[in-house]
TORKOL-4160 file (C-alpha; in steps of 0.2 Angstrom, whole numbers, padded with zeros to 4 digits, m for minus):
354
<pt num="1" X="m0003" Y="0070" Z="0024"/>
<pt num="2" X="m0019" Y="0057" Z="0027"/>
<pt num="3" X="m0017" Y="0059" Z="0046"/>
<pt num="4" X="m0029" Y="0047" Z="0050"/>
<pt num="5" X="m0020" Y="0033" Z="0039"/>
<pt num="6" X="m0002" Y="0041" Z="0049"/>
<pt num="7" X="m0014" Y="0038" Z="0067"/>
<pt num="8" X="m0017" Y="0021" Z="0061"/>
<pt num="9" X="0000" Y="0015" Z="0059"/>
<pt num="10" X="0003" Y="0016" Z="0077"/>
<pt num="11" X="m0015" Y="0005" Z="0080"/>
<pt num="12" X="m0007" Y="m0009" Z="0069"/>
<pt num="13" X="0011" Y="m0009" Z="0076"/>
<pt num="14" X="0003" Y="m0009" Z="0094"/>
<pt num="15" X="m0005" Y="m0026" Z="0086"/>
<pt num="16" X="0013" Y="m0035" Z="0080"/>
<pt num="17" X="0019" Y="m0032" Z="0098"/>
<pt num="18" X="0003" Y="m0038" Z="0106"/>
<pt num="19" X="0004" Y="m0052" Z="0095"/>
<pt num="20" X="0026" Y="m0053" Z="0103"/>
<pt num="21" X="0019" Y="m0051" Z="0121"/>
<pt num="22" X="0013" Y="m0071" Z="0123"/>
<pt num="23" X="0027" Y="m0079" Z="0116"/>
<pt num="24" X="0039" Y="m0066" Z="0123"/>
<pt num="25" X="0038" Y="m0063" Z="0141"/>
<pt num="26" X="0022" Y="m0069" Z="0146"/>
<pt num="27" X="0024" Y="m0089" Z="0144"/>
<pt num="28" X="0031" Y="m0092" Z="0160"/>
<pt num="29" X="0013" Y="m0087" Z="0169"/>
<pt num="30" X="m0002" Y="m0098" Z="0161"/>
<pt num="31" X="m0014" Y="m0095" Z="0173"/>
<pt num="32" X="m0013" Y="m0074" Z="0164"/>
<pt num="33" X="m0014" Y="m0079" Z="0147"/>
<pt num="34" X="m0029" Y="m0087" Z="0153"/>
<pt num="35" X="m0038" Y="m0071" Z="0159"/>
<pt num="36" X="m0047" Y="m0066" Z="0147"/>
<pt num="37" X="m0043" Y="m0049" Z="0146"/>
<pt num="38" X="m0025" Y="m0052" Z="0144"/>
<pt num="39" X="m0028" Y="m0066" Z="0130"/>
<pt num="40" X="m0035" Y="m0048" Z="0119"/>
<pt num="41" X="m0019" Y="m0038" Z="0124"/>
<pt num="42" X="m0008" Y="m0052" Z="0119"/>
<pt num="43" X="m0015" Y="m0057" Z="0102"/>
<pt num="44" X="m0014" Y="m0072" Z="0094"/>
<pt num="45" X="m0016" Y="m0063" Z="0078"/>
<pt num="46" X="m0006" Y="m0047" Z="0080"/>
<pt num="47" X="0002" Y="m0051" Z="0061"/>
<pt num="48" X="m0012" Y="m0046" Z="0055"/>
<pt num="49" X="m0001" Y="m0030" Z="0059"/>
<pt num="50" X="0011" Y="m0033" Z="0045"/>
<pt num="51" X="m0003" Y="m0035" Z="0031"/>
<pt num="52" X="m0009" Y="m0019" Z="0035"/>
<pt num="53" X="0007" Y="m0011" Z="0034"/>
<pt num="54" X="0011" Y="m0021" Z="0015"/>
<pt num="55" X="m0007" Y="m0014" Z="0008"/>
<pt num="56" X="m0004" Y="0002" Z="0016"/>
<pt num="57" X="0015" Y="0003" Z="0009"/>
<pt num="58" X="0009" Y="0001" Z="m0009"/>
<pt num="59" X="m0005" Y="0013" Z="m0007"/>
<pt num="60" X="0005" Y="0028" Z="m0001"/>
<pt num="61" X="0018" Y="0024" Z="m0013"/>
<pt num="62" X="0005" Y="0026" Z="m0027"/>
<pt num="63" X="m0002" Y="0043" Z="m0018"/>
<pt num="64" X="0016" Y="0052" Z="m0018"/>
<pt num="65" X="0024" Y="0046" Z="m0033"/>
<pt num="66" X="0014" Y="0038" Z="m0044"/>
<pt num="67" X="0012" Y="0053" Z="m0056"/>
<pt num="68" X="0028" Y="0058" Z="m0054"/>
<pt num="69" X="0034" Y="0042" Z="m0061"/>
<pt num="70" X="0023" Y="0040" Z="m0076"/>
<pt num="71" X="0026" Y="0060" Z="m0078"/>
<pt num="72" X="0044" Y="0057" Z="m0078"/>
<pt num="73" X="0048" Y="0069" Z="m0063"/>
<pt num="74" X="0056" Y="0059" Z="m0052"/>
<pt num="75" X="0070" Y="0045" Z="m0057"/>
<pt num="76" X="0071" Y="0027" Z="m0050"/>
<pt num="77" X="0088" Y="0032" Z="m0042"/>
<pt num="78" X="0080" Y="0047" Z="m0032"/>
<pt num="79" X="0065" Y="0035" Z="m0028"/>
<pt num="80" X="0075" Y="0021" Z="m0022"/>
<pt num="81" X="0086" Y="0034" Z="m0012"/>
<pt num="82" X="0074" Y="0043" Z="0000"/>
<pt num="83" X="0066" Y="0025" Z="0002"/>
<pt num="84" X="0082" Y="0018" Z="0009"/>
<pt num="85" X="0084" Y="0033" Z="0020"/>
<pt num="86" X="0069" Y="0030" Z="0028"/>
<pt num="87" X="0070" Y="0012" Z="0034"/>
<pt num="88" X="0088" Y="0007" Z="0034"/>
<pt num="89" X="0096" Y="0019" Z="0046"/>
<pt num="90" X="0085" Y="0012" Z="0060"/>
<pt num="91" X="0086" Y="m0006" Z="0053"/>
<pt num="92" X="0108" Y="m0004" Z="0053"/>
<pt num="93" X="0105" Y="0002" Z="0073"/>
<pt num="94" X="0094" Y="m0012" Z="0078"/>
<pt num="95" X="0106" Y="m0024" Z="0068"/>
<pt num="96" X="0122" Y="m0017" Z="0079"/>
<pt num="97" X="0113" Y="m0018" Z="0093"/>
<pt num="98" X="0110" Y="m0036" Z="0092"/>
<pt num="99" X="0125" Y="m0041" Z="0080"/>
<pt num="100" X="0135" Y="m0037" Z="0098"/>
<pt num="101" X="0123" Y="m0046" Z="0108"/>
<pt num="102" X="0127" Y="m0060" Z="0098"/>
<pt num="103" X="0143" Y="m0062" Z="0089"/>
<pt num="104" X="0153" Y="m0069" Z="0106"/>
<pt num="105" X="0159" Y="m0088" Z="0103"/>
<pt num="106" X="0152" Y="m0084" Z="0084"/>
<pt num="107" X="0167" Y="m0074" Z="0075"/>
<pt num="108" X="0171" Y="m0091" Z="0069"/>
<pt num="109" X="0154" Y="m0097" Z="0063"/>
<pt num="110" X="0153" Y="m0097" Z="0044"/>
<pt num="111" X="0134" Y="m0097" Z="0046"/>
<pt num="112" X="0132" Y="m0082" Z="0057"/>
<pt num="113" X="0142" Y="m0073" Z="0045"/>
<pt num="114" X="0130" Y="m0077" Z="0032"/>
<pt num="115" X="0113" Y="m0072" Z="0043"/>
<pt num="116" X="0126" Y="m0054" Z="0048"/>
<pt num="117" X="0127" Y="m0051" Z="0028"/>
<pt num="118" X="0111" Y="m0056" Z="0024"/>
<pt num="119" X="0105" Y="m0046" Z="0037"/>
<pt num="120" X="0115" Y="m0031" Z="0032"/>
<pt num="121" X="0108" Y="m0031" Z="0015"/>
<pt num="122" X="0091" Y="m0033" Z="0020"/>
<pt num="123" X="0087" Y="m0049" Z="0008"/>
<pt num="124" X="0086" Y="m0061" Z="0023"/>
<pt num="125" X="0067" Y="m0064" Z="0019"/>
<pt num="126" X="0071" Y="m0073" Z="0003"/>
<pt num="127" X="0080" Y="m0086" Z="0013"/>
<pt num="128" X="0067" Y="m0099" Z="0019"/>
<pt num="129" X="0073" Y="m0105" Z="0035"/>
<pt num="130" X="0070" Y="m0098" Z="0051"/>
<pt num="131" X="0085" Y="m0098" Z="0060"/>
<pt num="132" X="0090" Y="m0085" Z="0045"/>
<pt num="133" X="0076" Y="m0074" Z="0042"/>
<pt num="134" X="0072" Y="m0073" Z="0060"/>
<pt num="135" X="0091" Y="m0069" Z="0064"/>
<pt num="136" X="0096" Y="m0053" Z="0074"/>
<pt num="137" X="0081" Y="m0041" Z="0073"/>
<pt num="138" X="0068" Y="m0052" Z="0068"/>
<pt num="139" X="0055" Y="m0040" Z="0065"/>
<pt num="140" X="0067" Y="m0035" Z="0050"/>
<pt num="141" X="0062" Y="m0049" Z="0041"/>
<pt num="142" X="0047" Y="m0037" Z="0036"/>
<pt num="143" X="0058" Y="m0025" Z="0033"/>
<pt num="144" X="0069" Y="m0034" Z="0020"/>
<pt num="145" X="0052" Y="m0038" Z="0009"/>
<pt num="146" X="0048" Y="m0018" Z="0010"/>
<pt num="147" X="0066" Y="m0016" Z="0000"/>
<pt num="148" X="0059" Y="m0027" Z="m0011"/>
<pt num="149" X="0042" Y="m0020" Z="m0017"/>
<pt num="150" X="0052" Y="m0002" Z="m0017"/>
<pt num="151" X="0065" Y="m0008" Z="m0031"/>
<pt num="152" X="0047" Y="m0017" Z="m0041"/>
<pt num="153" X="0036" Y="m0003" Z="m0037"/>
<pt num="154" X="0038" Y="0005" Z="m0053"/>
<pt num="155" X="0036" Y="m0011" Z="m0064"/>
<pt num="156" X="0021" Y="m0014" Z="m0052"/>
<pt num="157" X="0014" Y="0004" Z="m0058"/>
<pt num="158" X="0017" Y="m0001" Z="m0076"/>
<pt num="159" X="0011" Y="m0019" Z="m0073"/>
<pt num="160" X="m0005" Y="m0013" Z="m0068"/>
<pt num="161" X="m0005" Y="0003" Z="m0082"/>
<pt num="162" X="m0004" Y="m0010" Z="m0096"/>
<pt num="163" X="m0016" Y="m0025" Z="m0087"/>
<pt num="164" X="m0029" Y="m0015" Z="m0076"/>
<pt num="165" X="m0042" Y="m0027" Z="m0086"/>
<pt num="166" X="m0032" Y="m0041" Z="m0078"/>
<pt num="167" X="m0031" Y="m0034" Z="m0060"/>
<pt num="168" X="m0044" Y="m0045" Z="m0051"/>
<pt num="169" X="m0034" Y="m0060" Z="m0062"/>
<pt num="170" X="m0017" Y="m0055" Z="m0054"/>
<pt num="171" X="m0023" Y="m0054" Z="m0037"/>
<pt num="172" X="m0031" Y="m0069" Z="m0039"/>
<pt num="173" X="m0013" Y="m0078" Z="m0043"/>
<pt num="174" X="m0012" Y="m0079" Z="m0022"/>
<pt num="175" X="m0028" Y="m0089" Z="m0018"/>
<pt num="176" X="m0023" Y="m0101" Z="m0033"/>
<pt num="177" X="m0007" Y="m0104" Z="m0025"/>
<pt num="178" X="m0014" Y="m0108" Z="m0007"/>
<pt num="179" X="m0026" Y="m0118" Z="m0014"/>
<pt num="180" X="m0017" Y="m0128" Z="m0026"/>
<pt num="181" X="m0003" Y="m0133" Z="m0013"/>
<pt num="182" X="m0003" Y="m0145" Z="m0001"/>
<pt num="183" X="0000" Y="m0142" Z="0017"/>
<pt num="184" X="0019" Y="m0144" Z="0022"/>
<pt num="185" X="0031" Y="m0138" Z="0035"/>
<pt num="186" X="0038" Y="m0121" Z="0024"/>
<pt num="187" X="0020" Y="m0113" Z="0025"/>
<pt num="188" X="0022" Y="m0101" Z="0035"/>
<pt num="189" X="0038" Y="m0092" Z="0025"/>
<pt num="190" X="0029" Y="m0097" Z="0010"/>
<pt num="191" X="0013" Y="m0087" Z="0014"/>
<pt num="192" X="0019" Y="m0076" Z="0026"/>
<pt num="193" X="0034" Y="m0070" Z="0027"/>
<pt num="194" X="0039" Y="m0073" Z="0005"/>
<pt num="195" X="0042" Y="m0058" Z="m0002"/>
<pt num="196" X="0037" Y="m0066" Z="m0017"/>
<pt num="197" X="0020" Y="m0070" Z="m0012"/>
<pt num="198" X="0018" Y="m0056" Z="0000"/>
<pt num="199" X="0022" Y="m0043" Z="m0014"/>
<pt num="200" X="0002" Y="m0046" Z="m0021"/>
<pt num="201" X="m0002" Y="m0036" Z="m0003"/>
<pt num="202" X="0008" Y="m0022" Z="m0008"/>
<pt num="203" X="0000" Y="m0023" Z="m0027"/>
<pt num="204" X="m0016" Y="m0020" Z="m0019"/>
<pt num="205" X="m0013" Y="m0007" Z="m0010"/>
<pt num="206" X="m0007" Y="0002" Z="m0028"/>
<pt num="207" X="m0024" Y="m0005" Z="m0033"/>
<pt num="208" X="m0034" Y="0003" Z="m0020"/>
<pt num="209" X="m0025" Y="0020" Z="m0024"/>
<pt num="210" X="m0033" Y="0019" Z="m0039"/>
<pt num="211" X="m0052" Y="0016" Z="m0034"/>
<pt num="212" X="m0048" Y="0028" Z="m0022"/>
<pt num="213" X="m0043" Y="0041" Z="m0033"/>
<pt num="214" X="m0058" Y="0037" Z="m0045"/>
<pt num="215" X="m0071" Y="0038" Z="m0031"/>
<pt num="216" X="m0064" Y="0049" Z="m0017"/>
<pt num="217" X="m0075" Y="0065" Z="m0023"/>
<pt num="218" X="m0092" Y="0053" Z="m0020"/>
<pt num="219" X="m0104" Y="0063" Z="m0011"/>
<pt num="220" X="m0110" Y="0048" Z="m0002"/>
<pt num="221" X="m0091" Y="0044" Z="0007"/>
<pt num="222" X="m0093" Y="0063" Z="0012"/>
<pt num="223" X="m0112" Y="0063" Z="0020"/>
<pt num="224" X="m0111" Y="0045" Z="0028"/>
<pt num="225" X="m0092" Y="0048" Z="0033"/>
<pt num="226" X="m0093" Y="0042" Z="0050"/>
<pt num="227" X="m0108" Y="0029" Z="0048"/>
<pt num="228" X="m0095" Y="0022" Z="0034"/>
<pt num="229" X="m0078" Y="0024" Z="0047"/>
<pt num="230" X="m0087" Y="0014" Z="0060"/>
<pt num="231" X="m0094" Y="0002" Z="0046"/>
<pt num="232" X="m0077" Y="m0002" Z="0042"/>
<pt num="233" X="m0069" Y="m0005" Z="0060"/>
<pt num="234" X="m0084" Y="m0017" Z="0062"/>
<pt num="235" X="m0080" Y="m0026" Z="0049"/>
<pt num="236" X="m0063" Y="m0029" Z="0054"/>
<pt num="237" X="m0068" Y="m0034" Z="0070"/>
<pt num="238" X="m0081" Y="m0046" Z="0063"/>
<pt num="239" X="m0066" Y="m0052" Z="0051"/>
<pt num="240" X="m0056" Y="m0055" Z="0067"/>
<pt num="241" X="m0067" Y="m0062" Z="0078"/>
<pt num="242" X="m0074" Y="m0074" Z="0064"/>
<pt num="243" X="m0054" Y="m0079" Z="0060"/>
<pt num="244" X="m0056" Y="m0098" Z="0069"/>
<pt num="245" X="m0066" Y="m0106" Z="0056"/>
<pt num="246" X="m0053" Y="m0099" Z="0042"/>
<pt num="247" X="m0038" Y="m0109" Z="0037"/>
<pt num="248" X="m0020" Y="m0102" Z="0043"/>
<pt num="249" X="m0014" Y="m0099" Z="0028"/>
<pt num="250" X="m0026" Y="m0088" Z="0023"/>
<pt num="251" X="m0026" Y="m0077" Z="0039"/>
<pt num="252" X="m0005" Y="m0075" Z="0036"/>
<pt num="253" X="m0014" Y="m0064" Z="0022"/>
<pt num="254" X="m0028" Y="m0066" Z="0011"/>
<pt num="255" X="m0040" Y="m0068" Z="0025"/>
<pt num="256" X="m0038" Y="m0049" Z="0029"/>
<pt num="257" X="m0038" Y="m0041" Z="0013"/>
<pt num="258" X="m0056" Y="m0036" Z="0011"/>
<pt num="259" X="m0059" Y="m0028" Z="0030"/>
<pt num="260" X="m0038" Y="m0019" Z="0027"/>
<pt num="261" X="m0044" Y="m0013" Z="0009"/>
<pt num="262" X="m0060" Y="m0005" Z="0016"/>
<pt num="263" X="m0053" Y="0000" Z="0029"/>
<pt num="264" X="m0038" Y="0012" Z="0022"/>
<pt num="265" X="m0051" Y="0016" Z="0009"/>
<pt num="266" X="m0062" Y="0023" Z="0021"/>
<pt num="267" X="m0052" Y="0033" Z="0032"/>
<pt num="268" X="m0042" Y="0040" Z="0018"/>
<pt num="269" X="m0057" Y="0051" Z="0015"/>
<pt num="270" X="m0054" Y="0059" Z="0033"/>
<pt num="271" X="m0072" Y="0065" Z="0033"/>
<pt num="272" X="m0078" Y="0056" Z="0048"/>
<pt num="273" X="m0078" Y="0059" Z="0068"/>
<pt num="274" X="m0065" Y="0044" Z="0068"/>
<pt num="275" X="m0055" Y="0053" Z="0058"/>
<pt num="276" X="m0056" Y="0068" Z="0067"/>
<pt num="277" X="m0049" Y="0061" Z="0083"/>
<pt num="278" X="m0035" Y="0051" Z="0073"/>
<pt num="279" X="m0030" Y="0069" Z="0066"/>
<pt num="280" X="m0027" Y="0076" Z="0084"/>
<pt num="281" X="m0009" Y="0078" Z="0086"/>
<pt num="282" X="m0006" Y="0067" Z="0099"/>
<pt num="283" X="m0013" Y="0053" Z="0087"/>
<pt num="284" X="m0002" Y="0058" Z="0073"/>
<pt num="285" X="0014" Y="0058" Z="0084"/>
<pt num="286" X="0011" Y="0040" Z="0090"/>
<pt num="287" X="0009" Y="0038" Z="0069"/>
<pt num="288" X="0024" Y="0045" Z="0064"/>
<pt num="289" X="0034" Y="0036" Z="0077"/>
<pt num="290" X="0026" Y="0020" Z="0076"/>
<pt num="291" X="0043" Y="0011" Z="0061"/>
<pt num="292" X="0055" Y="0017" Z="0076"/>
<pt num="293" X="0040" Y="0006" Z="0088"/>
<pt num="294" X="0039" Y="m0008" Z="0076"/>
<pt num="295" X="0058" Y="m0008" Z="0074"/>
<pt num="296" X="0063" Y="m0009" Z="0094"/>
<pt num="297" X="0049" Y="m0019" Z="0101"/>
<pt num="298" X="0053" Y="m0033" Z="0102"/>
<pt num="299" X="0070" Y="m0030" Z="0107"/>
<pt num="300" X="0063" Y="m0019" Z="0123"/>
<pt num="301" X="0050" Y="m0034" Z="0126"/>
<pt num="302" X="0064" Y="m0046" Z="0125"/>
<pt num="303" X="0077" Y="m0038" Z="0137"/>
<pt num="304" X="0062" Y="m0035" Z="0148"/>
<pt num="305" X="0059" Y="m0055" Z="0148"/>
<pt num="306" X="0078" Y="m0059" Z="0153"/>
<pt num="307" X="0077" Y="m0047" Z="0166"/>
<pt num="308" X="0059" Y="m0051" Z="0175"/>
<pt num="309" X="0063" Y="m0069" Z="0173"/>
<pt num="310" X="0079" Y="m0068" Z="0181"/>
<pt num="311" X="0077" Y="m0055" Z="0193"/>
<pt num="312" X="0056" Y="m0053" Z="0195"/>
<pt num="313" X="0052" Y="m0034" Z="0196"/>
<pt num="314" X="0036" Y="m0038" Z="0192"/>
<pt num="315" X="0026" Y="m0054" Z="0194"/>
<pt num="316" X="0008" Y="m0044" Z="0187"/>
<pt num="317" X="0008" Y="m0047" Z="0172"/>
<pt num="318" X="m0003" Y="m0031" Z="0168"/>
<pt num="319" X="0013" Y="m0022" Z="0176"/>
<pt num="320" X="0025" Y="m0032" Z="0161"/>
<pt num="321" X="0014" Y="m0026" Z="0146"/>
<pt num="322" X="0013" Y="m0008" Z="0153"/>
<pt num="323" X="0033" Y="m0009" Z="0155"/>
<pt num="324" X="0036" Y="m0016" Z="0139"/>
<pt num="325" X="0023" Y="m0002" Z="0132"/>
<pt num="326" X="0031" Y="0013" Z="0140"/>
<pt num="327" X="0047" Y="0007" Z="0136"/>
<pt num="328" X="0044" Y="0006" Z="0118"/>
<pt num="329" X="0034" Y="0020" Z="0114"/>
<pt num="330" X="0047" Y="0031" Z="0124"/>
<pt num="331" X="0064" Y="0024" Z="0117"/>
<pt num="332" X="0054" Y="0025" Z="0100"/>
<pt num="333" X="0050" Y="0046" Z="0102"/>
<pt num="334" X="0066" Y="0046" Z="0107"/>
<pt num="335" X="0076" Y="0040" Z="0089"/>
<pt num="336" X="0062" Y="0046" Z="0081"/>
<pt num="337" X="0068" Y="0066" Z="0088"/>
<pt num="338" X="0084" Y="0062" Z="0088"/>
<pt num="339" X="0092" Y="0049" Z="0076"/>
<pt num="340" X="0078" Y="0043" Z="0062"/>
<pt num="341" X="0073" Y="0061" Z="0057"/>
<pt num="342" X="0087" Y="0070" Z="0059"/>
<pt num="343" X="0098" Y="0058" Z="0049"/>
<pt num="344" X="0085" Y="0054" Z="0037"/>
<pt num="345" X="0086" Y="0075" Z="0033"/>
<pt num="346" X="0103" Y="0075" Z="0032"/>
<pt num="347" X="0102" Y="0061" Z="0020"/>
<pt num="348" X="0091" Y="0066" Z="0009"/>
<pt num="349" X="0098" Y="0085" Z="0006"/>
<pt num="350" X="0118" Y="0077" Z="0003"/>
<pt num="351" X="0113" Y="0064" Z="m0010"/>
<pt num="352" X="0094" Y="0070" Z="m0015"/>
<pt num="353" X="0092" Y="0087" Z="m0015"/>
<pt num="354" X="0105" Y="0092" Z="m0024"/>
């Protein structure tokens, strides 16, 4: 396990739901969003989240069973498998959950049925209009595109087997397309939320796997560990704090690749204080829960948002984020003990292990 990379996970889904917080539950009260320390805790940019999430998908990939699959060891049906068990039985929960919140007056709608299927078979991300790929859960959209790269991770591996000459070429192909296209209304499913143009983050994270496993025994990454750890986090603050002069279109993604790349790079090594910390167990734990957080928070924030707004337990808005927090990160330790784990065992020994 890369325990520090595990720790991070939690780090980056804590930015997608600060990035839910302003839009969610907060707007009713200007006057906090204006305070400047609760415009940081509700982030404008919390996708950023979801790129991290792509490279890091395609890089841990690469790290368990990219020899396996050029050795043969492991076949694409076994592969596929234990990736399904691990996302879709939380995905099939949340989609319950909200398919009975909303099927009422809608039994009859030939359109909901088609965002319930769609849904059901995770390919709602291919279908560029909101009302579709935002429908139910929509943090699933996300979820749908990791199906996606799963089923082409082993072309991808033999992609970049055959054209590692052509890699800086490939991952080119992105920038071309931003920059060739003129600015319409269908950007931001285009560049964000296309699993045919976000599939290039998850290439490169198969790409950094490999420099990573080309340099990783460098005895400069082990002496200057930490200097390096901090080197990276100050990058992608400088990254983040630089973001206003960049065009949108290439923060959805592009933007974020070199302070992500360095970043996973880095703390992969786990040779620094930093990762020292992130290995304590309390850090892994938030990490290894941190799909079921990503999967239920904006659920838990909205609920919270239709409660507060018509009852008003709180009218702090300090006192909604640390509600909407708690309420996550305990319901997620909670299907993370008891349903994700548990089922995702059970899964994998009846139609894996066999």
């Amino acid at each position: 396990m890369l325990k520090p990379l595990t720790s991070l996970r939690f780090v980056f889904a804590y930015m997608v739901f600060a990035g839910h917080l302003g839009g969610l539950f907060l707007n009713y009260n200007e006057g906090f969003l204006r305070d400047t320390f609760a415009s940081y805790l509700s982030m404008s940019e919390g996708y950023l989240g979801v790129s991290f999430f792509f490279i890091l998908s395609g890089f841990i990939l690469s790290f368990k069973y990219k020899e396996s699959f050029l050795n043969k060891a492991i076949t694409f049906k076994k592969f596929i498998l234990s990736r399904i068990f691990r996302i879709y039985p939380l995905h099939f929960l949340t989609f319950i959950f909200t398919f009975y919140l909303s099927y009422y007056n809608n039994l009859d709608s030939v359109e909901f049925w088609i965002k319930s299927v769609s849904n059901l078979f995770l390919v709602q991300s291919f279908i560029p209009l909101k009302e579709y790929f935002f429908s139910f859960n929509g943090v699933s959209w996300s979820i749908s595109n990791e199906l996606f790269f799963y089923i082409a991770f082993p072309l991808l591996l033999i992609l970049f087997s055959k054209f590692k000459k052509y890699v800086f070429f490939i991952l080119g192909i992105p920038l071309v397309i931003i920059v060739a296209r003129e600015s319409t209304d269908v950007h931001h499913w285009v560049y964000y939320r296309n699993p045919l143009f976000r599939i290039f983050d998850f290439f490169l994270g198969i790409v950094l796997h490999d420099l990573y496993m080309k340099y990783k025994d460098q005895k400069v990454l082990k002496d200057y560990a930490t200097l390096l750890e901090v080197a990276s986090i100050v990058l992608f603050l400088g990254f983040y704090f630089f973001r206003e002069n960049i065009a949108q279109e290439f923060r959805w993604s592009l933007y974020y690749w070199i302070p992500m790349v360095f970043l996973i790079f880095i703390f992969a090594m786990q040779g620094g204080f930093i990762s020292k910390l992130l290995s304590k167990r309390g850090c892994i734990w938030l990490g290894e829960i941190s799909f079921a957080f990503y999967m239920i928070h904006q659920l838990v924030i909205n609920v919270l948002w239709i409660l507060n707004y018509k009852f008003r337990f709180f009218e702090n808005g300090y006192l909604l984020i640390i509600m909407a927090l708690s309420l996550s990160i305990i319901g997620s330790g909670i299907l993370y003990k008891y349903f994700e784990m548990p089922l995702n065992r059970y899964l994998r020994k009846k139609y894996i292990k066999k």
